[in-house]
N, C-alpha and C positions, 0 to 999 in steps of 0.2 A: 596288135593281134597276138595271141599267148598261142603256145603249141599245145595240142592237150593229146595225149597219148590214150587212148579207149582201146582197152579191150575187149570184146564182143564177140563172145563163143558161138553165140547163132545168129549170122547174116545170111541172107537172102531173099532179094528184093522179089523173088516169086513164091514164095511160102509165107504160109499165114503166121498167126498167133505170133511167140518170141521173134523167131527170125523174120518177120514184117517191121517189128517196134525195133531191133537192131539198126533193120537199114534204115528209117525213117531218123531216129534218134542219132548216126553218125550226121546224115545231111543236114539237119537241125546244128549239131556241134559245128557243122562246118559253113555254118552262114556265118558268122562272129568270129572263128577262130579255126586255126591251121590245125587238122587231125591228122593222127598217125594211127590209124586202125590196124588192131593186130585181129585176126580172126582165122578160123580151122582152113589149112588148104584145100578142103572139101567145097568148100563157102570160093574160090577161085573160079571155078568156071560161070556158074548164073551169077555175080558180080563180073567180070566182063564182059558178057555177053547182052548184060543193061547195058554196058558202059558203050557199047556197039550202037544196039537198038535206039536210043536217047540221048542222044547227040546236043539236044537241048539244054541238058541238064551239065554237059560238062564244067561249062563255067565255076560252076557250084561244087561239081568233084574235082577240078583243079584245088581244093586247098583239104585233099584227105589222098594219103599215101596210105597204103593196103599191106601189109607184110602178114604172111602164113607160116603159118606154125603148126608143127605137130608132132606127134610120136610117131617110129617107122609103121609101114602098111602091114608086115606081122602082126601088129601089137594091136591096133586100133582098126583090127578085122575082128576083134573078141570083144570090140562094145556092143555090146547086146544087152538089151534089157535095161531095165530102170535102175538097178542097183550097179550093174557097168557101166552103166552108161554116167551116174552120178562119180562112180571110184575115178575113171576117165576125167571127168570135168575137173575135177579135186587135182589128181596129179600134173593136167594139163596145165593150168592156172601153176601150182607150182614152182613146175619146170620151166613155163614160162622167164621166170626172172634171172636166171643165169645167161638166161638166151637173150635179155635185153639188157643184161649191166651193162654193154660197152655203148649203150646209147642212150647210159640216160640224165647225159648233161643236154642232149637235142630237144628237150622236150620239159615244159613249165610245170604242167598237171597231169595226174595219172587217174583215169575215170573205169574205176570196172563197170560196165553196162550189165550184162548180160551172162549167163541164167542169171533169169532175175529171183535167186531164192535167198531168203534170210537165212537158211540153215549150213550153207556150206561157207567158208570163210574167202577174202582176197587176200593176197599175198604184193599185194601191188605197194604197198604200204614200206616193203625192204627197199625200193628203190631211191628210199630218199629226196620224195616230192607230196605235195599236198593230195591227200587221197579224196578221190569223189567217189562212193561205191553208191549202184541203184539204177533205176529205182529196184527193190527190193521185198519180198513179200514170200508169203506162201500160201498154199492151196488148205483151208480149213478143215476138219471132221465136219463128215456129214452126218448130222443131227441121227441117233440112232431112230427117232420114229418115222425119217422119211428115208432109211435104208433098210435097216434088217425086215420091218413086215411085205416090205414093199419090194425088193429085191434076194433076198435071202441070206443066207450065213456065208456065202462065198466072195460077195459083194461085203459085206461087212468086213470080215476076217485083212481083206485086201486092204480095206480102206483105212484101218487102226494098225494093219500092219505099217502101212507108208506113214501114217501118225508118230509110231514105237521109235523108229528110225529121226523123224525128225528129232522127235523129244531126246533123244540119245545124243544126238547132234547138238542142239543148243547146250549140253548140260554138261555134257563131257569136252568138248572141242576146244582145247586153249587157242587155235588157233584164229577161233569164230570170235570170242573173244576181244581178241588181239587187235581183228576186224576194228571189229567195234571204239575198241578204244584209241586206235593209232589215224580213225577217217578223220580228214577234216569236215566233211559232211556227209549226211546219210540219206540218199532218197527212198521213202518208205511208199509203197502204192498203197496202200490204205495203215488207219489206225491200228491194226492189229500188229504188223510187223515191227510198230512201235513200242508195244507194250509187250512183244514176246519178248524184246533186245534192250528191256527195259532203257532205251532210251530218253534221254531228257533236253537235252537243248542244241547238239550236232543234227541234227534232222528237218527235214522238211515231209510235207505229205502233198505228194505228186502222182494221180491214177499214171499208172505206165502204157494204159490203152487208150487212142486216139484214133480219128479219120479224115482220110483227105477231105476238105471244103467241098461241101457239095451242092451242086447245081439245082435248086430245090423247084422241082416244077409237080405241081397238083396234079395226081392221079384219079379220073371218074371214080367215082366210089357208088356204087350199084348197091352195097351191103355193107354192114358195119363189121371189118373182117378184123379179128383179131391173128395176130399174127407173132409166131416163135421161130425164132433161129439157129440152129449149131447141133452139134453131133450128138448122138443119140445114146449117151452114157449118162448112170446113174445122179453125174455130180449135178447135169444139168436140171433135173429135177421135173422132166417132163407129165411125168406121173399126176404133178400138181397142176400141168399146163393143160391137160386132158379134165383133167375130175372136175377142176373148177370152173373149167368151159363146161361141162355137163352143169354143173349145177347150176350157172345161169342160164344154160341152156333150156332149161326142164322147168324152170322158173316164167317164163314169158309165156306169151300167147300162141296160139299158131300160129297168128298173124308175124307177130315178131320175129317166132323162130325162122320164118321167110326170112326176113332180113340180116341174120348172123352171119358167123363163118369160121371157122376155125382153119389157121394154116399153119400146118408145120413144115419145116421147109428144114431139111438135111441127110442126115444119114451116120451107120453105126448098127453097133452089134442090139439096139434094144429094138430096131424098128418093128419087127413081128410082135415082142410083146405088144408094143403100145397101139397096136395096128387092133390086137386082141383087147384093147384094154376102151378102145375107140368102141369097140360093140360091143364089150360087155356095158358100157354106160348108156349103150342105145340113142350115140350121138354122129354115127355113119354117113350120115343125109349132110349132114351140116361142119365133115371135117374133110379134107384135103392135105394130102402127104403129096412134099414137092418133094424130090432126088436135088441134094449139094450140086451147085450150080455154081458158074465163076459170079464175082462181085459185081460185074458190070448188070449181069442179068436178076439179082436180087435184089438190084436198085427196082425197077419195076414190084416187086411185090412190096417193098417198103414204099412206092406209091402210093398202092391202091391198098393199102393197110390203115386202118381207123386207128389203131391199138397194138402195143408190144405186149406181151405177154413174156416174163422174163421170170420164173421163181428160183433160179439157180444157186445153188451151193458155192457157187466158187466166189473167186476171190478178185476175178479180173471179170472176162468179157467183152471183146471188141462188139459184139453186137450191139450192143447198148447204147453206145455213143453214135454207133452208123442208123438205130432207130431213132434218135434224139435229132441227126443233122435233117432227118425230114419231117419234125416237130410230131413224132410220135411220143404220145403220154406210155410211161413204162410200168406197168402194173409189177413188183416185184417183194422178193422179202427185205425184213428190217437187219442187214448182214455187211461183212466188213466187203462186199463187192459191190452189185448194184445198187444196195442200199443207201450205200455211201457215193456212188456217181448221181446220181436224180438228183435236181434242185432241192434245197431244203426248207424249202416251203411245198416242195410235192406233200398231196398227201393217199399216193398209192400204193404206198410200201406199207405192205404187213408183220406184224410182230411172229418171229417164229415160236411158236406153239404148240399144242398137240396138232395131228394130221385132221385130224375133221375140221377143226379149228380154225388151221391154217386153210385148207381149202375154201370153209364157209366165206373166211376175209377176202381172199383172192377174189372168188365171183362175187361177193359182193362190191369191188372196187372197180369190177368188171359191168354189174347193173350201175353205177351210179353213173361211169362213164356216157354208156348209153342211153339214163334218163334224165340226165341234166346238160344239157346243150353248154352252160355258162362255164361247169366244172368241167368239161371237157374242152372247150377254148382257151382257158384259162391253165389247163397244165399240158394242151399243146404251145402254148407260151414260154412258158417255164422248161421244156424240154430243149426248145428251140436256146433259150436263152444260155440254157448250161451249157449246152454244143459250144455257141460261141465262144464263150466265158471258159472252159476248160476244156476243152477235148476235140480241138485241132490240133494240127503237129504243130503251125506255127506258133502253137502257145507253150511246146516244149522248148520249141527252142528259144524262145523269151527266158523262159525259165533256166535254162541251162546257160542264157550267157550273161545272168545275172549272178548264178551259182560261181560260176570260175571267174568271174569276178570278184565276187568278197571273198574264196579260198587264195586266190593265186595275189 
């Protein structure tokens, strides 16, 4: 059993997105091998008060030691904001390794987990052990035709700003660099992070988003409900998730249009547009906005959901795979996120295109669902299969302790 030293800037076994795949991905490290988790003192109290509540699980956190770190409460009262908050991650990371030289004959492997971004660099690499950085990745530009006519120049302006900044990063940063050339392996969550860090053969491509095993029990299905997940910001690309349910919508019979359904289930600063945007397409009868709800109770609408509807921009996506563990087919685009999680014999991912375009493909992938019985068992199979196949936790931790295997 190797000791592996992970550092993991966002744990939090109660919060979603990064700080979800932190805590998942240390207890993963620590089936196979002794962890030394360093992470923000902040990340101290809800890691304890699991460790209280799930008494169960100790066994399993008997072989991960927790040590916190941080800058004084003066200094790391001013992270605010995206670009303090990244200056922060940068110097924490750091400063970090003065603060662990005297320990780091205790420990085999050094794993940077977490932010998982390709643009800012580790420094874990001075310590003088084999580096494991990842997984890895960043959040893409959003396609200018499904932002500026659709959300306007403000939304725009933000979105190539955070772009400028990365591009600055990769190009300028010896540091990032340095990364790259001192890991002994890189985990990239999709192809893109590969080819920005022009990588070649230190690398693996491993999604960073997974869900717990789930207990798959058949919800009554009354209607053929299509169904969307996650907050209500432009990256998600709802816009597309609305238009293209009208257009199959507006497509069917009366009779049919009985049996549809549109769900969107979350919340965020767009819900009034897209509320507005539900009757301007004159599709009101036939859509339902659920308010963010905890995960036990979304299990129920992935039930009794026919269909995922996913056209999102980004990069990552836990919905995806939590629509996959209940054999939902994912209607989505041809992109370095969802694109790339769907089996690759799906064939409901659309090629990103002009906007009408892309729409027309979307509801059309959405009619075919609904009038071909075989094509729609058929890549509720294939959803089902990839879940297995890639996107349970216990398949990271396969993964990772085959990784510190061939480094260490």
């Amino acid at each position: 059993m190797k000791t592996i030293l992970i550092t993991a800037y966002a744990v939090n076994p109660y919060i979603g997105s990064e700080d979800t795949m932190g805590w998942h991905m240390l207890l993963q490290a620590a089936r196979f091998n002794y962890v030394i988790a360093v992470t923000r003192r902040n990340n101290r109290l809800p890691i304890e008060r699991y460790l209280q509540e799930h008494p169960e699980e100790r066994v399993l956190l008997r072989n991960i030691r927790f040590l916190y770190f941080d800058w004084p409460t003066w200094i790391t009262r001013w992270e605010k904001g995206p670009l303090l908050k990244m200056w922060y991650y940068y110097v924490w990371q750091l400063t970090l390794i003065p603060w662990l030289w005297m320990e780091r004959d205790g420990f085999d492997i050094v794993h940077n987990l977490n932010v998982s971004n390709d643009w800012t660099p580790t420094f874990l690499w001075m310590l003088g052990k084999p580096l494991v950085w990842g997984q890895i990745g960043h959040q893409p530009q959003i396609p200018r035709q499904f932002l500026l006519p659709v959300y306007g120049w403000r939304a725009y302006l933000k979105d190539r700003a955070g772009w400028s900044i990365k591009q600055l990063c990769w190009h300028a940063d010896p540091f990032l660099w340095l990364a790259r050339k001192k890991a002994a392996r890189i985990i990239c969550m999709n192809s893109e992070a590969a080819k920005r860090l022009h990588l070649k053969n230190n690398f693996i491509l491993h999604p960073s988003v997974a869900t717990d095993e789930t207990i798959y029990k058949e919800g009554e299905k009354d209607k053929f409900r299509v169904l969307s997940v996650g907050r209500f910001v432009p990256v998600k690309g709802f816009d597309l998730t609305i238009k293209s349910f009208a257009q199959f919508y507006h497509n069917l019979s009366n009779a049919h249009q009985q049996r549809v359904q549109l769900v969107l289930a979350g919340s965020g600063p767009l819900k009034s547009f897209l509320q507005g945007l539900v009757k301007k397409e004159k599709i009101e009868q036939a859509v339902v906005f659920i308010e963010w709800m905890p995960r036990e109770k979304v299990a129920a609408l992935y039930r009794l959901a026919a269909a995922f509807l996913f056209p999102s921009h980004e990069a990552a996506g836990r919905v995806v795979p939590e629509a996959m563990s209940y054999n939902l087919p994912v209607v989505c685009l041809q992109n370095c996120g969802a694109g790339e999680f769907i089996h690759p014999q799906s064939t409901l991912s659309v090629p990103v295109g002009g906007y009408d375009a892309t729409v027309a493909n979307l509801a059309a992938k959405l009619q075919e669902l609904y009038f071909r019985p075989a094509l729609y068992h058929r890549e509720r199979y294939l959803s089902m299969h990839r879940y297995w196949q890639l996107f349970r936790w216990n398949v990271r931790g396969e993964m990772l302790r085959q990784l510190y295997e061939e480094v260490g």
